[in-house]
C-alpha positions as CSV (number, residue, x, y, z in Angstrom):
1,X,12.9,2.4,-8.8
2,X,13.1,6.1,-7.7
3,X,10.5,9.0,-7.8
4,X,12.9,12.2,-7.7
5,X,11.8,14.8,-5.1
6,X,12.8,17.3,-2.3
7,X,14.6,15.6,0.4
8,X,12.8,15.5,3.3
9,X,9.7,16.8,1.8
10,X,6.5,14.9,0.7
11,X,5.6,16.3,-2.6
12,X,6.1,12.8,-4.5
13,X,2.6,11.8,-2.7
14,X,1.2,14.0,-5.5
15,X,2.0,11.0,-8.1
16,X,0.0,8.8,-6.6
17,X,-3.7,11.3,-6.8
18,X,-5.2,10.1,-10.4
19,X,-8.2,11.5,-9.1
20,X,-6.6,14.9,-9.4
21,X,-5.4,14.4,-13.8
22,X,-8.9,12.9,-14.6
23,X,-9.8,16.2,-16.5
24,X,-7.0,15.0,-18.6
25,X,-7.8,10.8,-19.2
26,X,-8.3,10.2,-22.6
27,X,-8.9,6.4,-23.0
28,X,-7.9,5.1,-19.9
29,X,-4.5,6.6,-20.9
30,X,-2.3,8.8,-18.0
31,X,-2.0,12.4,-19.4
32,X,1.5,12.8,-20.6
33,X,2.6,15.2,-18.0
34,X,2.1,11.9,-15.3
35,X,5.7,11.2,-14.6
36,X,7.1,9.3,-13.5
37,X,6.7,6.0,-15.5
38,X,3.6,3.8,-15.2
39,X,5.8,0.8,-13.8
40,X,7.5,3.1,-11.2
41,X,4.5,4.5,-9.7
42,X,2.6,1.5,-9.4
43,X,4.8,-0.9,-8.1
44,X,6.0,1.9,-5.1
45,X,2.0,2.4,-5.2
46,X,1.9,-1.7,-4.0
47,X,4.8,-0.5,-1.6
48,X,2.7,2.3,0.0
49,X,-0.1,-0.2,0.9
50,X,2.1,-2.9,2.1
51,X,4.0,0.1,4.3
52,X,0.7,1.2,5.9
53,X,-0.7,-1.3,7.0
54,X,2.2,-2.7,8.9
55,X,2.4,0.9,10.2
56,X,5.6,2.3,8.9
57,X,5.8,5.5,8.3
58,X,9.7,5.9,7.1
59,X,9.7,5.5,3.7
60,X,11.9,7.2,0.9
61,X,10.9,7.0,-2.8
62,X,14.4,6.7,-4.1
63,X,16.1,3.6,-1.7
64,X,15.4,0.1,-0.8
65,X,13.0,-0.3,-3.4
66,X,14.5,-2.7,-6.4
67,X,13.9,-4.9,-9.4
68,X,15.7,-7.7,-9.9
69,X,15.8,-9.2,-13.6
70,X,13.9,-7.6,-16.7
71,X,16.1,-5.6,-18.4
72,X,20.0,-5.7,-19.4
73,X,22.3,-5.0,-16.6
74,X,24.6,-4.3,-19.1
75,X,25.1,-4.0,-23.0
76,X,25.5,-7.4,-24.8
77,X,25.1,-6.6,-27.9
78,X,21.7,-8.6,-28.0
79,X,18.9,-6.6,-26.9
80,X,16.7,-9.6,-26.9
81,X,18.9,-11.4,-24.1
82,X,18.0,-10.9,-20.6
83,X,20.4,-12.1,-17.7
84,X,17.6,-12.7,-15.8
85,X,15.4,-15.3,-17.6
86,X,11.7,-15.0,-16.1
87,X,9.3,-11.9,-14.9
88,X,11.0,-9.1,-12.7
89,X,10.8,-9.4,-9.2
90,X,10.3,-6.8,-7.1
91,X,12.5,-6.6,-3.8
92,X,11.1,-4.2,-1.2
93,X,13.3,-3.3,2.1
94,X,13.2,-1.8,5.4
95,X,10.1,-2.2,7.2
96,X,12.3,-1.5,10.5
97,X,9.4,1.6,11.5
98,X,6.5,-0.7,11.3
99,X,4.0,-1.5,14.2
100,X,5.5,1.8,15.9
101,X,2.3,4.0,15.5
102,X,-1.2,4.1,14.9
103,X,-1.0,6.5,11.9
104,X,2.1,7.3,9.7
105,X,3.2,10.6,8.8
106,X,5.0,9.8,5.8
107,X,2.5,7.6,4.3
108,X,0.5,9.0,0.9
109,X,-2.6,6.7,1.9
110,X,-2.4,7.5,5.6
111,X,-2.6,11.3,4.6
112,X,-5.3,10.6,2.1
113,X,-7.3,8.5,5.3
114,X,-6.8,11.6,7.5
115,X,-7.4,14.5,5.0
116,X,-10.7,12.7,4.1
117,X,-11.4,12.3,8.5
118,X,-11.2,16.4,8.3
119,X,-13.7,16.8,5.3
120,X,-11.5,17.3,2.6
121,X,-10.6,15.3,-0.5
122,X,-9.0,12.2,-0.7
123,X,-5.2,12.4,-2.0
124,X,-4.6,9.0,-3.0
125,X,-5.8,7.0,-6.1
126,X,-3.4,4.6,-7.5
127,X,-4.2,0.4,-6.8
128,X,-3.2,-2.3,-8.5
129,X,-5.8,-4.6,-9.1
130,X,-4.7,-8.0,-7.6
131,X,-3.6,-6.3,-4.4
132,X,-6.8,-4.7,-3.9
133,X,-8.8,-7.9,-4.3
134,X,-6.3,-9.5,-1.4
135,X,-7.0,-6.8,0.4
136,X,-10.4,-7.5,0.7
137,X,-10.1,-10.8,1.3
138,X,-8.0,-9.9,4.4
139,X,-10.4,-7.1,5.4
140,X,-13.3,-9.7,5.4
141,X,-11.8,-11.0,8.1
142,X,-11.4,-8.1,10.1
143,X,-14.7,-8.1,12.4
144,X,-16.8,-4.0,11.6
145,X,-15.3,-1.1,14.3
146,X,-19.3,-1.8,16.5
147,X,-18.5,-5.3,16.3
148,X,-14.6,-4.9,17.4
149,X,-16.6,-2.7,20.6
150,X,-18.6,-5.2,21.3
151,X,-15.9,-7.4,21.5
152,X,-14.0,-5.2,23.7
153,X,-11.1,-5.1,21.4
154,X,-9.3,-8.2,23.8
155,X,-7.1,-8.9,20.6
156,X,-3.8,-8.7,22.4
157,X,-5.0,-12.5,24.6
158,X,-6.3,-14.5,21.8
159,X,-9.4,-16.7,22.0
160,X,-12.6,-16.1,20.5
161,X,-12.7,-12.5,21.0
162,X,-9.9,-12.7,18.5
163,X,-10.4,-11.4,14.5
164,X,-10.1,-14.1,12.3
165,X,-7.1,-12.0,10.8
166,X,-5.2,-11.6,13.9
167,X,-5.7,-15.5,14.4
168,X,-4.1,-15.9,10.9
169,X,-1.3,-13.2,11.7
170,X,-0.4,-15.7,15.2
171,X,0.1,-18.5,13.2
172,X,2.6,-17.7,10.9
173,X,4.5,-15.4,12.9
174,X,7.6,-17.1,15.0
175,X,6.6,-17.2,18.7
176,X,9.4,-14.7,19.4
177,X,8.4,-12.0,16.9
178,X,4.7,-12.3,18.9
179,X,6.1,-12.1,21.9
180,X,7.5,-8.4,20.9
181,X,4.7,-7.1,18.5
182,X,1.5,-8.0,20.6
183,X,-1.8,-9.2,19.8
184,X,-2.6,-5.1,19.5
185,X,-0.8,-4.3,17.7
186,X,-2.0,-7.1,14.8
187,X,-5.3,-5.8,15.6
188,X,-4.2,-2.5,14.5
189,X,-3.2,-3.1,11.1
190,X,-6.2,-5.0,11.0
191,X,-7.8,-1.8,11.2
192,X,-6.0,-0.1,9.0
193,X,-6.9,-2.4,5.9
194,X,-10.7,-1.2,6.6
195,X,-9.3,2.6,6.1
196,X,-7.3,1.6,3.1
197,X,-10.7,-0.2,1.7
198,X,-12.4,3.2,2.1
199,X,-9.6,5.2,0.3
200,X,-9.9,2.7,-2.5
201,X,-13.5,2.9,-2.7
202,X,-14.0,6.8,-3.0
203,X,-10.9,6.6,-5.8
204,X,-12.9,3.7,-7.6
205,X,-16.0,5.5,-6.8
206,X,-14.7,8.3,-10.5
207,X,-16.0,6.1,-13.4
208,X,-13.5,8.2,-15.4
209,X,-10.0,6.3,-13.6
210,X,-11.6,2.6,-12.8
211,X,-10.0,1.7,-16.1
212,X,-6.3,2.7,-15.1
213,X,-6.2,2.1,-11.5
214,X,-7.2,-1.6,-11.3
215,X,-4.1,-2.5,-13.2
216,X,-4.0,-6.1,-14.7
């Protein structure tokens, strides 16, 4: 899957901003001039959220990013046979940035978070609909920033001062990827999937584009 653009440059964020075509929804349908294709974006949309909130910020639209099965890898002569019997899968790669920094430069939803933290419009608004609702179910688990205060933010040593999501993160983790990351940084992308909540809920907030950005 590939979104063509500049090298080096982040003008393919721009596919990702429904919120800025809505003049042009008719139905619930993308305005023609939305390229690229609907299974493209969304699916490197999914790949955006997964990137920020482990924190990686080095991510090209047109490598590591495949799908495996769903279509003919080469002619057969049967365009009903597929070599690959079952759903595509989607194979995302290198995640060797993450857990570096608090915020990402080369993330579309990280600039979206921080344009919005200066007053200006969000950038972002593409979700699909099963991801988001995991999301929140992670999120819940993530204690409210007065709370996390309160707390003293001790996330790094465990125990009860501990979010119920970093608890979950320590127990499925092997004891010698811990020892590197750090309770912290857990916390962290904890935090983020609050800010990626409140992207999502200023997008969702346009009546116009809740029928194509929750995506069955």
């Amino acid at each position: 899957m590939k979104i063509f653009h500049v090298r080096f440059n982040n003008s393919w964020f721009q596919y990702f901003n429904l919120k800025a075509t809505t003049r042009g929804l008719r139905g619930g349908v993308l305005p023609a001039h939305h390229t690229p294709p609907h299974p493209t974006l969304l699916h490197l949309a999914a790949l955006c959220v997964f990137d920020f909130v482990l924190g990686n910020g080095d991510r090209s639209p047109v490598k590591n990013n495949f799908v495996v099965g769903g279509g003919l890898l080469r002619s057969t002569g049967d365009k009903d046979f597929l070599l690959h019997p079952n759903h595509p899968t989607f194979v995302y790669l290198d995640q060797g940035s993450s857990l570096r920094k608090s915020y990402l430069e080369r993330n579309p939803i990280a600039q979206s978070h921080l344009a919005f933290s200066r007053g200006e419009e969000d950038t972002f608004c593409l979700f699909h609909g099963p991801l988001l609702r995991r999301i929140h179910q992670l999120a819940a688990q993530v204690p409210a920033p007065k709370m996390r205060k309160k707390l003293g933010n001790r996330s790094s040593g465990g125990g009860a001062t501990e979010s119920l999501f970093v608890n979950m993160l320590r127990r499925r983790l092997p004891p010698e990827v811990l020892l590197v990351i750090g309770g912290v940084k857990l916390a962290e992308c904890g935090a983020r999937l609050k800010e990626l909540l409140g992207v999502a809920d200023r997008c969702l907030s346009d009546e116009r584009i809740q029928g194509i950005v929750l995506f069955p």
